[in-house]
N, C-alpha and C positions, 0 to 999 in steps of 0.2 A: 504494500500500500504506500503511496505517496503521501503528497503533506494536505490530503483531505478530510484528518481526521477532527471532529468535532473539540473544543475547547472547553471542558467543563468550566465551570467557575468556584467549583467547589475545590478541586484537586488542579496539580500545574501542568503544565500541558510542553510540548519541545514547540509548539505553535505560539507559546506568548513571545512574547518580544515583534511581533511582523502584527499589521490591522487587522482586525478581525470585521466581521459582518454578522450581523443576525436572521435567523430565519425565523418566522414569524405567518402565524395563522390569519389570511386574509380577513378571514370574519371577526374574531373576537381581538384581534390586536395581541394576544398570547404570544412569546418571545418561544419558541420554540427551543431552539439550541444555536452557538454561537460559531462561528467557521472561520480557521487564517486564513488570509488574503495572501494566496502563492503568487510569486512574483517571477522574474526572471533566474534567479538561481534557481528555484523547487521547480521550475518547469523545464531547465535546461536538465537537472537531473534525475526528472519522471522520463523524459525525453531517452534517455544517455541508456537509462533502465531497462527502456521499451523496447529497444534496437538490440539488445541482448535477448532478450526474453522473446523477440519476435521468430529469431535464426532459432531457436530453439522450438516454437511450437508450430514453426514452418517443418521444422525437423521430421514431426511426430506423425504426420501421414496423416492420410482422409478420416481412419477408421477410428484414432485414436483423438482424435481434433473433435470428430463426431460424437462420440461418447460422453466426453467432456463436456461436450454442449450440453446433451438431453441429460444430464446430471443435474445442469445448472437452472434448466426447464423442469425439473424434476421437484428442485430443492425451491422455485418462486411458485410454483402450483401449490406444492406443500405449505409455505407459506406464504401464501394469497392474503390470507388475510391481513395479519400486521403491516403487508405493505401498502394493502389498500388502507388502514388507517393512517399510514404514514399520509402518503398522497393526499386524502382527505384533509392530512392538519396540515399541510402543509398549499393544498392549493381552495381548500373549503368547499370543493366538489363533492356531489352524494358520495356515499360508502359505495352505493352500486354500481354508481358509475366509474368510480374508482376498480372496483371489478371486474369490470367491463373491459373499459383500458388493456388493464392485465392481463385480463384471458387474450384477447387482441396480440399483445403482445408474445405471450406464450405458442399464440398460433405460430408466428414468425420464424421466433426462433429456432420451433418444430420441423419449418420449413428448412429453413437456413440449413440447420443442423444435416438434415439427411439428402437435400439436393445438390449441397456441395460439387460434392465429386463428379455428379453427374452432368452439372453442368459446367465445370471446370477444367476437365482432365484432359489431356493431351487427343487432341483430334487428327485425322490425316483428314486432309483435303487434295483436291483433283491437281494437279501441275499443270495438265494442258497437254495439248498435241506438240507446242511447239518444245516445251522443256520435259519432256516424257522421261529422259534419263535423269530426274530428279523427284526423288520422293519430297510430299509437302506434307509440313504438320502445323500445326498450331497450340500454343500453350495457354496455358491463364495462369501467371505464377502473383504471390502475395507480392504489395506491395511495401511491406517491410510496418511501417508506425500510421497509423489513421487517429488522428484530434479530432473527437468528435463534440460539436457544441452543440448542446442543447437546450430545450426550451422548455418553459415553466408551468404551460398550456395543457401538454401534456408530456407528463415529467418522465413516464414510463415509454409507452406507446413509439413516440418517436425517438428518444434516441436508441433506442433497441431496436427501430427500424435501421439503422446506420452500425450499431455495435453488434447484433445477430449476425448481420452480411459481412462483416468484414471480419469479426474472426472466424468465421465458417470459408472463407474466403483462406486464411493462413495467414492474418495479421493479428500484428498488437495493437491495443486501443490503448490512447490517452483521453480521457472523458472529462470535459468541462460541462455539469450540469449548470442553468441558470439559479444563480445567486437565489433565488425565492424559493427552488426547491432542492436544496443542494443535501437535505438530509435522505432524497428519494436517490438521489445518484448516489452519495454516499451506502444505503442500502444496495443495491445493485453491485457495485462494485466487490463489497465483502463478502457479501453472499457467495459471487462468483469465487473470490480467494478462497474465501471456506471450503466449496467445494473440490477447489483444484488441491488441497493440504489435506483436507480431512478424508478425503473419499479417495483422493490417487496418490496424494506424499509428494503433489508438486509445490515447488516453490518458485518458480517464476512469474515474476507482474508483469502475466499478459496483460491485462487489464486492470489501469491504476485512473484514480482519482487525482484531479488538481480542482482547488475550491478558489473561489474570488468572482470580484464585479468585471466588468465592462473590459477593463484595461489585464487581467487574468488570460480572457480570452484573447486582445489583439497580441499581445505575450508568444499565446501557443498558436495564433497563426502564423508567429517568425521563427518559428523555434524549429524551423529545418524536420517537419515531420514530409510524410511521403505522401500525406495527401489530408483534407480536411472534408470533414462534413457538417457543414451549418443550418442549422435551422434560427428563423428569426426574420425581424423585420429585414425589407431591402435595403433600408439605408442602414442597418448595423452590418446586413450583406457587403456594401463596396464598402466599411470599412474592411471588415476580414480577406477582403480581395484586394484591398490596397497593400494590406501588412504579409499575405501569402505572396503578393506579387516581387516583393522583397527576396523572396526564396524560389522566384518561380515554382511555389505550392500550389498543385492544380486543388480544385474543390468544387464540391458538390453543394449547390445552397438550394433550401426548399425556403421560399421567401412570403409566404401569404399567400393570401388569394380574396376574392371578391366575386364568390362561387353564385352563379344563374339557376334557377330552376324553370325547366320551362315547361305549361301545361296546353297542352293542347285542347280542343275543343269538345274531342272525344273520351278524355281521361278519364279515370276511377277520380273524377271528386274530391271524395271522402279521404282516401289515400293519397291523394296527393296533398291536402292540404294536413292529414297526419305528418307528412312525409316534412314539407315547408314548415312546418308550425315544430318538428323534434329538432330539423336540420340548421333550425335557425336563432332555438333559444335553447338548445342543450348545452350543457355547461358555459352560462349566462354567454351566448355566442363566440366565447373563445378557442372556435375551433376554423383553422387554416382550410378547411374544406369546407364550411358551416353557409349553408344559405344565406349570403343577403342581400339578393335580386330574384322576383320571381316575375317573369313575364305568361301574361293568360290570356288566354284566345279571348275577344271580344264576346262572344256569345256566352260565356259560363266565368265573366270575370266576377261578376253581382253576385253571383251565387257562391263561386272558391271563397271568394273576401269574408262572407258568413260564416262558411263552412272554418277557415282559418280562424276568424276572430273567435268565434264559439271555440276551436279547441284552445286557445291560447289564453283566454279568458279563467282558466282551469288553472295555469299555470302558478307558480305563489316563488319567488326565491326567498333563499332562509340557510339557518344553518340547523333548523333541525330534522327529523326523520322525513318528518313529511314536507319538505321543501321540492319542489319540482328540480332547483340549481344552486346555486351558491353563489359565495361574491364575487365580482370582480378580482382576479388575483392579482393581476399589477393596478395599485392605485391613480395611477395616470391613466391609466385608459377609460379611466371613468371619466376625465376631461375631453379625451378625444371623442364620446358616443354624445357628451351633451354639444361639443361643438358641429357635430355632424348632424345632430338631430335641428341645433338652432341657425343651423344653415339654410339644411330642405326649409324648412318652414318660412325663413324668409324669403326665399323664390318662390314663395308657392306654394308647395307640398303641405299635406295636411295628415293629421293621424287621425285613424279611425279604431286603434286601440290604443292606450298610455299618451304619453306626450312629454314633455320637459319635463314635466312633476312626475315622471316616471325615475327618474335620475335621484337618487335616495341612498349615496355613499354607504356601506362597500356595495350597496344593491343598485342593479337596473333592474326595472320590471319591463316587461316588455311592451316592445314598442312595435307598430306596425305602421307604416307610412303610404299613401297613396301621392298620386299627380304630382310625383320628387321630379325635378326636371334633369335631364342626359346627365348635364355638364357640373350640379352639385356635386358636396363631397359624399353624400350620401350614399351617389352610386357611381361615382369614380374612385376615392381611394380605401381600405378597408376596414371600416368601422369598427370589427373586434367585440362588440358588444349585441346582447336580445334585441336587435334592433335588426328590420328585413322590412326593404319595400318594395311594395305588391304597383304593378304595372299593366295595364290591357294592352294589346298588337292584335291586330287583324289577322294573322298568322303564324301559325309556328316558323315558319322561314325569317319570318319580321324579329321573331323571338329571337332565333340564333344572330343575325344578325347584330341587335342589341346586347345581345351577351357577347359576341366576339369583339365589341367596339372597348372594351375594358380592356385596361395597360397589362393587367393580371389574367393568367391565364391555366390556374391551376385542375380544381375541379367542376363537376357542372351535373346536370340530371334532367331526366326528358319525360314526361306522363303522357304516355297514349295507347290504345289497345290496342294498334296498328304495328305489327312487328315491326315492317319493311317503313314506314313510317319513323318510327322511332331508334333503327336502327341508322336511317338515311341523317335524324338531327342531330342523332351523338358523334356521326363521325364531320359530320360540318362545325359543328363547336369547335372552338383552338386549343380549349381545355384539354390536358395531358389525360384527364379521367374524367366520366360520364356514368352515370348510374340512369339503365333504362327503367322507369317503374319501382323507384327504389332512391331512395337516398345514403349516398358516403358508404353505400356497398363494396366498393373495389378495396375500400382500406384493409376490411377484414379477409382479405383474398389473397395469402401470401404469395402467388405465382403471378401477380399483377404487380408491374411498374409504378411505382410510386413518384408524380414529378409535374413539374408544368413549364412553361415560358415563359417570357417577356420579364414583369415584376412578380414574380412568382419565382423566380429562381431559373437552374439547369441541374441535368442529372436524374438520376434515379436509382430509388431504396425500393425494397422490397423483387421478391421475382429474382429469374435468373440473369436479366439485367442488373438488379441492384448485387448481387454475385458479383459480377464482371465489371461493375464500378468501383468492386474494390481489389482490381486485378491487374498485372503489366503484361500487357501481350505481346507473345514472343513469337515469332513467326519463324520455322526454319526448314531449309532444305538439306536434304543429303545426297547427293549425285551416286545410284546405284551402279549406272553402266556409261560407260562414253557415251559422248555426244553424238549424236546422227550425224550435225553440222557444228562446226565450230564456230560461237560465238563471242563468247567472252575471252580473247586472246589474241596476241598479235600474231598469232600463225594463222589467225584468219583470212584466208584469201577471197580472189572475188569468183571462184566458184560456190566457195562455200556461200556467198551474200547472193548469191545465184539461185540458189537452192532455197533460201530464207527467203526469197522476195515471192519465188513459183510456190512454195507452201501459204504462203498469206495469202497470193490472189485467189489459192482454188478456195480457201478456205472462207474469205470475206471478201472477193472480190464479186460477190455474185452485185444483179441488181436488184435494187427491194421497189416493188411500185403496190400501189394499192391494188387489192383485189377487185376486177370487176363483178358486181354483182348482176344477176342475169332479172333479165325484164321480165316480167310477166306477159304472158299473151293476153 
């Protein structure tokens, strides 16, 4: 373990002497437990650490990497619960949904764990007619140390969408959780030690903790790792891609999103407006795929808007059992939902459920918004809060259009009972994911790509992509028999180029014209 470890106050810690930070229960203001702020030494030697410990369980093969995992899958199912309390005090989301998360996550790692090899391992590929006297193959080898930064929103879910793939992959992680939830990363991490000491007698920090704010993380994105993975807003994005660029550190960033729902005229309703009404106030909107544009066919906008408002009506935030969500967990973003909200409104835009006095620190109650006009902040940048405005279009073409006009291009979801329909809107979307008939479906689908464009990031977690995101590809030939012709050498004559030029023409010198199609009589 690195210098992640928590600072009692009671007893002295090798962490006093460097700042500390506090974690602390969004809801009740409760001080949770206290963390050293790691700076450029403890990261240069989480780092130093990493890169030993990496050669090493790069060493241990498919079979033995695998095991390891579904141990470590073994040992957070077993104990599910205490980490869903952690999560809970530490971001003040349901217990269940806390649960959820988890399970979520455990899918992943399930995945990770045993598709590895299958979709990594040494491949042959075709050479061609022209280099036939050369066998081709292809590799996926580990890329040595992955910084993975992550986020507060969901403290579990996503960085173990980036930490499952890359040590299933044959790397070492260095894991910077966000400051708010750094007691959930610090769980994760020891857990994983535990089991790699208690269950196999390993002692190397494949996977180590480093704790601290803002300046923590631009730290480990100079600190010469082999590659990063960020989750978080875009502007904290070009920072890490300014201080990676330092290192020529390539990185993967998942950066928000400003996710569209769009219902067509023929949809299930009732289901779509479940769908809108979970996708857009579930954990008080702070979710990077979470609804907050829904565009509805003209004919059935009167009636979804009802159907919406009555489920959402239901809704209650709180911190106790029966709360639908919980608080805001970063305290600023309760200034960015009421600026966004007292924005729409003065263009225009009207609410037809909550309103400004919905905005009740650490709580939003939900908010719904009608006639928000294109160019507010409302529905260009992403609001982050139970706040989702509901819009009419003539068409679902008109719908996708309006969802693809957004700078973010993460995820997105289509209602209609028309397969070829609905199949035809999700791939016109720019969105990296689409849920037909369903909402933020694709997340819990570990062989699915996890990513988007534009403000949204690059890359992708999850799936045998997100495998290969954390891989160096190595492309190699082996010359089994002499050359037909001689190419690559100065005993190449101009027979031989004689010979090179009559094999290319028979072979692509043909001519291509279109096919004529024959008339009817």
């Amino acid at each position: 373990m690195s210098s992640g470890h928590a600072v009692s106050p009671a007893a002295p810690s090798w962490g006093r002497g460097r700042d500390t930070f506090e974690s602390v229960n969004p809801a009740t203001g409760e001080v949770l437990a206290t963390f050293a702020v790691d700076g450029q030494r403890e990261i240069a030697i989480a780092v130093r650490r990493a890169r030993g410990a990496a050669a090493w369980w790069a060493g241990l093969g498919w079979q033995d990497r695998q095991l390891r995992l579904l141990a470590w899958k073994s040992h957070i199912t077993r104990y599910m619960g205490r980490l869903a309390q952690l999560v809970r005090d530490e971001t003040g989301k349901p217990l269940d949904d806390a649960r959820l998360e988890i399970v979520t996550a455990i899918l992943h790692l399930d995945w990770a764990a045993k598709h590895a090899h299958a979709v990594l391992r040494p491949r042959r590929v075709p050479s061609g007619l022209m280099m036939v006297n050369q066998a081709a193959s292809v590799e996926y080898q580990p890329l040595g140390v992955v910084a993975v930064i992550g986020p507060w929103n969901y403290p579990v879910y996503t960085p173990m969408g980036s930490i499952s793939y890359a040590l299933a992959a044959g790397n070492a992680v260095v894991f910077k959780p966000s400051e708010l939830t750094t007691g959930t990363g610090q769980w994760l991490v020891q857990s994983f030690t535990e089991v790699l000491s208690e269950v196999f007698g390993d002692s190397e920090p494949v996977l180590q903790l480093v704790t601290g704010l803002g300046a923590t993380g631009a730290e480990l994105a100079k600190a010469g790792v082999s590659k990063i993975a960020f989750t978080g807003s875009a502007a904290t994005a070009r920072k890490v891609l300014a201080a990676a660029a330092e290192t020529m550190t390539p990185v993967l960033a998942e950066c928000g999103g400003k996710d569209a729902l769009l219902v067509a005229a023929d949809a299930d309703l009732d289901a779509a407006a479940d769908a809108a009404a979970w996708g857009a106030m579930s954990n008080a909107g702070q979710t990077c795929v979470g609804v907050e544009r829904v565009y509805v066919a003209d004919a059935v906008y009167h009636t979804f808007l009802e159907k919406l408002n009555d489920r959402i009506g239901k809704l209650r935030p709180g911190d106790d059992e029966g709360a639908s969500y919980g608080p805001m967990t970063l305290p600023g973003q309760v200034e960015v939902v009421e600026r966004h909200l007292a924005d729409a409104m003065a263009r225009g835009g009207r609410p037809v459920y909550g309103g400004l006095d919905s905005v009740r620190p650490p709580y939003v109650h939900p908010v719904v918004l009608v006639d928000v006009p294109a160019d507010s902040a409302a529905i260009r940048e992403e609001t982050f809060g139970p706040v989702v405005a509901v819009t009419p279009v003539p068409s679902l073409a008109d719908g996708v259009r309006l969802a693809n006009a957004s700078p973010y291009a993460l995820g997105s979801a289509v209602f209609t009972k028309r397969r070829r329909t609905g199949l035809r809107a999700a791939r016109a979307l720019r969105a990296g994911m689409t849920s037909v008939n369903s909402v933020i479906a694709f997340a819990a689908v570990p062989s699915l790509p996890f990513g988007g464009s534009g403000e949204s990031g690059f890359g992708r977690t999850h799936g045998a992509d997100g495998l290969r995101e954390f891989s160096r590809v190595k492309s190699i030939t082996r010359q089994r028999m002499r050359p037909v012709v001689r190419t690559t050498t100065f005993r190449r004559d101009a027979r031989d180029t004689e010979r090179i030029v009559k094999l290319v023409t028979v072979l692509h010198g043909r001519l291509y014209k279109p096919k004529q199609r024959r008339r009817r009589p």
